[in-house]
N, C-alpha and C positions, 0 to 999 in steps of 0.2 A: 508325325510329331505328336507327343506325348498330350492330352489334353491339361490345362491348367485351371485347379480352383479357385474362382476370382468371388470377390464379396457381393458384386451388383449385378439383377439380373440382366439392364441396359447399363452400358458404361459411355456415359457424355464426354466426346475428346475434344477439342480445340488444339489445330494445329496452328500456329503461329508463325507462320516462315514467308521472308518476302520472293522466295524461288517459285516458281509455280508447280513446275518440272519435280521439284525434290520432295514438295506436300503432294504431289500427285503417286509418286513412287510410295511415301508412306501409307495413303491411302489404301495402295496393292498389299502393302505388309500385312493393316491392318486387318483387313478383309480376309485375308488368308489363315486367320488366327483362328483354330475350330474352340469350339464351345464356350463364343461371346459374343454377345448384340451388340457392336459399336454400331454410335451414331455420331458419325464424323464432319466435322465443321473444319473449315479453312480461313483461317486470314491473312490478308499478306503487312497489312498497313499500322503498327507501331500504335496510334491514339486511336484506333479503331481499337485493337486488342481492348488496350487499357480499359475501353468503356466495356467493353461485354465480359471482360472477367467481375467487371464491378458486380454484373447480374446475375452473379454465382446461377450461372446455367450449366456448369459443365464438370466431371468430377474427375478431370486431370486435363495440364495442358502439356504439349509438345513446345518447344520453345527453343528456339532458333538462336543462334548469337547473330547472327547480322540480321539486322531489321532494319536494310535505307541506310539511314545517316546514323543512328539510332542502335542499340546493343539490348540484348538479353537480360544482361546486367541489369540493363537502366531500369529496364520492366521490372527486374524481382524487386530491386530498391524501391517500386512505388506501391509496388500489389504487397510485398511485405507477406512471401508465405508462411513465414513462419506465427500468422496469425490467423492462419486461413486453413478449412480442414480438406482444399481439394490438392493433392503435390503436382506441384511445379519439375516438369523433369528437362533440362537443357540439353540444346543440341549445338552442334559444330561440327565445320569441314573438317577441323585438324583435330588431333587429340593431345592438345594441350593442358602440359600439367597444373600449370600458371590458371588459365581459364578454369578446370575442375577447380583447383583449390577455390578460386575466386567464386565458382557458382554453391559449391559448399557454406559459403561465408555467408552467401546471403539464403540459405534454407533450400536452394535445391534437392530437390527429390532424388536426383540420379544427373547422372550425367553420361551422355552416347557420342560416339562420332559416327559422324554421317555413312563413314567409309565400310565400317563396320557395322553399320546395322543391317539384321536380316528378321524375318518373320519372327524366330524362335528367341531371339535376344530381346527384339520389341517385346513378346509376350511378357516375358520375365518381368522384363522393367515396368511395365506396364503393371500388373497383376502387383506384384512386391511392393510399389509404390506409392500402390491405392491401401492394402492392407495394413502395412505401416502405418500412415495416415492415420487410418480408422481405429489400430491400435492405439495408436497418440490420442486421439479424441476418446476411446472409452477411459484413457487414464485418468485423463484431463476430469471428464466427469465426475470420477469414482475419488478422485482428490477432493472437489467440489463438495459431493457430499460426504463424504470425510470431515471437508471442514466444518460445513452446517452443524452434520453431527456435534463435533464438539462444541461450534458456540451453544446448542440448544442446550446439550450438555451443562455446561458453564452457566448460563441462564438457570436452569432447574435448580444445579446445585447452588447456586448465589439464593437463589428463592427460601431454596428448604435451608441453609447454613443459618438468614437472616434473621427469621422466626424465631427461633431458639435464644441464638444471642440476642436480641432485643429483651426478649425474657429473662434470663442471664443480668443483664444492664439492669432490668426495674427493681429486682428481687434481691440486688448488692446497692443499689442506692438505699434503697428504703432498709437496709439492715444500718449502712454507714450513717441514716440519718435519725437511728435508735429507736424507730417501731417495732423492731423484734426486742428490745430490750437492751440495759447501758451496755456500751462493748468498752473495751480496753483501750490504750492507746496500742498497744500491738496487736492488739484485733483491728484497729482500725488502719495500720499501716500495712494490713495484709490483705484488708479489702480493698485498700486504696490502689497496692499491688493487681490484686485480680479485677478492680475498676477497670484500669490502664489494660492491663492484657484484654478486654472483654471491647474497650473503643477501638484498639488494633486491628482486631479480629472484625468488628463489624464495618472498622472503615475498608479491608481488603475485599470483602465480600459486597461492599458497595463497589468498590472499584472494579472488581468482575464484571460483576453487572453491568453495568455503565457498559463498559469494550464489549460484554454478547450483545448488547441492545445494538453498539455501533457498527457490530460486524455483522448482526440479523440486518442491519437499514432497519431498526423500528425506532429510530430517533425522530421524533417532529420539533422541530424550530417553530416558537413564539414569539416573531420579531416585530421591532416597536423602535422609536428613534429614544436612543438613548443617551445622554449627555457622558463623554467618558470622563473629562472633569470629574463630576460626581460622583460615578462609580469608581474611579480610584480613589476619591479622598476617602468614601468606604472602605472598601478596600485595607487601605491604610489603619484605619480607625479598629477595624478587625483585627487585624493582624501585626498591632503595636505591642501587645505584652506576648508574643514570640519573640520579638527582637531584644524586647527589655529584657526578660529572663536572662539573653547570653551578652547583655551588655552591648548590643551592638544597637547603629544608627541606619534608618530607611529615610530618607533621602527621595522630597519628590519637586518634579521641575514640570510645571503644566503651564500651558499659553496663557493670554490671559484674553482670548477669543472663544467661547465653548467651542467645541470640536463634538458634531453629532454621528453618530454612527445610527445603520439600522441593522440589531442586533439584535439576537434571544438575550437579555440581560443576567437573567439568571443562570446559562452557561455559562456565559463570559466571563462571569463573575468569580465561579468556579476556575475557569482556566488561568485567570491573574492571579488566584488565592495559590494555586496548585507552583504555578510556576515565584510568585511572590514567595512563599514559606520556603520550597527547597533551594533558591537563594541563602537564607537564613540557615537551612538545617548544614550545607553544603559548605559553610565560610566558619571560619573560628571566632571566638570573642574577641569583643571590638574591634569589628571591621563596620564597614558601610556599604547597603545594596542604594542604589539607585533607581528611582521608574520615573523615566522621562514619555512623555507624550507629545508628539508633535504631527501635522499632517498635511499635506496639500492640496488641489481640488478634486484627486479620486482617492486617496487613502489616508486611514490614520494609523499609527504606528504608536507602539507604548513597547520602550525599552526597559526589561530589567539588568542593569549591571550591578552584578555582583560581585566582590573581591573575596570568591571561597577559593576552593581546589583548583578550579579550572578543568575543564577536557582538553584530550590528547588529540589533535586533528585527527589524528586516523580514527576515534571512536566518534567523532560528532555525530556520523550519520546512524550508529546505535543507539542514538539520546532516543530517538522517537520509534526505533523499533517494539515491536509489542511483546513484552518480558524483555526488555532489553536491558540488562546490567552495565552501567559505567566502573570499575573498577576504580578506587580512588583512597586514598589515604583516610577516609569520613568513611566508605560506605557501609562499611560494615557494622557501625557503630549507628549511621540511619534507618538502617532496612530497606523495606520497601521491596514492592512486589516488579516494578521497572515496566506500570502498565500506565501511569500518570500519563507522561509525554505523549504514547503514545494517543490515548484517548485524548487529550489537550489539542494536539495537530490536528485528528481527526474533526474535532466540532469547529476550530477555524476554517479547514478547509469545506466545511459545512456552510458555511459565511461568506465563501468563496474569496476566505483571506489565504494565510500564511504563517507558520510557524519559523522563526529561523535560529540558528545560534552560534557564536564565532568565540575564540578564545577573546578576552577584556585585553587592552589593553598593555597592561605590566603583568595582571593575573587577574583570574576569575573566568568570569564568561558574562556572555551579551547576548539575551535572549531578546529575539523580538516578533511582537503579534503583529500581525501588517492584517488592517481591515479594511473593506472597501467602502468609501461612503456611499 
């Protein structure tokens, strides 16, 4: 028989089978396989396996469909290979299409029948199922940093975009506020123009920021018991002449118990303001958003309903994707880079709260913060 190039100099098996007789016959397979070190382990006993695969000692298992009382199946359903870099390759007396498909499902490596195995098909499966594997892991990697890449990417470039435009920002105010000398009124309605383009621009490049920092983990939480009361009536008090510009009413319903959270404030504050305005940007004149706050003995909740567009149940779960666009009768006319929500869910779940959001009632949508006290 032809020799096979396999990736490890010793290759760790675990056979898994409650026959003693048919892990003893593999054993002879094994053995007879030229140019490889197995070091071959046997078990027969179902929650025996379970623990020793936990100990990732071994870089592929043999696996039996009858285990006792107990299935193959049951095993991959708990070991979960498809999150694990050793394959799982399943065995059986019959050669069952039903079973393969079924062992497929749950991330098997391969699938053999008993009746048919011989030295030269073990190798195969053996060797191919470890390389695979190891294939999947370098991709997995090369994804990884891939990703890195780009948030550092994104990081740099948010850094060097800032700089400039802040510079940009000082040098059209101080022109708008006739240190360079008297301007026009259409001089002035054209700086007031490139003002506006120049806060856009530096609020996307904050917003970068923000999602590389949260996708590097260089975010620190400074949390403190903070009174939500409060911080919504802020809130509110902020973000009262966005509402008035488009005519419309914000609408707030608070206990009359303080309700304390322990929170970074100054996130939090961000993530209500965040999801509070695009309430407003997302609803036409004269309408009414609502922020109710209510909580029990382990969480506080603070509801925005809004009576704008609404979302389409099948997009809710792209509200918080990162660059996630909602299509909608407004958006086009909002903007927005579709990197809000996602960073907003991220720093709740930073809190070990929750972000959630449902269509409203007749229309709009119900966004809600769920935090823990």
């Amino acid at each position: 028989m032809s020799k096979f190039n396999h990736p490890l100099d010793q290759i760790r098996l675990l056979i898994i089978d409650d026959d003693e007789d048919d892990a003893y016959l593999l054993r002879r397979y094994i053995s007879a396989i030229p140019g490889a070190v197995f070091k071959v382990e046997w078990i027969g006993q179902f929650d025996e396996a379970i623990e020793r695969i936990a100990d990732h000692d071994h870089d592929v298992y043999l696996v039996d469909y009858r285990l006792g009382e107990r299935t193959g199946i049951e095993l991959l359903e708990i070991v979960r290979p498809s999150s694990r870099i050793e394959p799982f390759i399943m065995m059986s007396g019959a050669g069952d299409r039903d079973l393969l498909r079924e062992s497929m499902q749950y991330d098997a490596a391969d699938f053999m029948t008993k009746g048919s195995i011989n030295e030269e098909m073990l190798a195969k499966t053996l060797f191919y199922a470890i390389q695979r594997k190891q294939m999947e892991r370098r991709r997995y990697e090369e994804l990884l940093e891939l990703n890195r890449s780009k948030d550092e990417f994104i990081s740099i470039a948010s850094h060097q975009l800032r700089t400039p435009a802040t510079g940009v920002k000082q040098y059209i105010g101080m022109v708008r506020e006739g240190f360079a000398g008297k301007i026009t009124e259409q001089q002035r309605m054209m700086l007031d123009k490139a003002y506006e383009s120049n806060e856009r621009q530096l609020r996307i490049v904050s917003d970068l920021l923000k999602v590389a920092q949260v996708d590097a983990g260089k975010v620190s939480l400074s949390k403190s018991d903070v009174k939500l009361c409060e911080l919504i009536q802020d809130i509110v008090k902020s973000t009262s002449s966005i509402f008035s510009e488009k005519q419309q009413r914000l609408v707030v319903s608070l206990p009359k118990k303080p309700v304390i959270a322990y929170i970074d404030e100054t996130t939090m504050r961000m993530v209500i303001e965040n999801i509070v305005e695009n309430a407003s940007k997302y609803s036409e004149e004269g309408t009414t958003t609502r922020i109710k706050l209510y909580s029990d003995t382990t969480e506080a909740t603070i509801d925005v309903i809004d009576q704008g567009v609404g979302i389409n149940p099948e997009h809710i779960d792209k509200v918080f994707e990162k660059f996630g666009r909602v299509d909608n009768p407004l958006s086009t006319k909002v903007g927005g880079t579709g990197i809000g929500m996602y960073w907003a869910k991220k720093m709740v779940e930073l809190h070990g709260g929750d972000i959630t959001v449902m269509p409203g009632r007749s229309r709009g949508s119900v966004f809600s913060i769920i935090l823990p006290k």
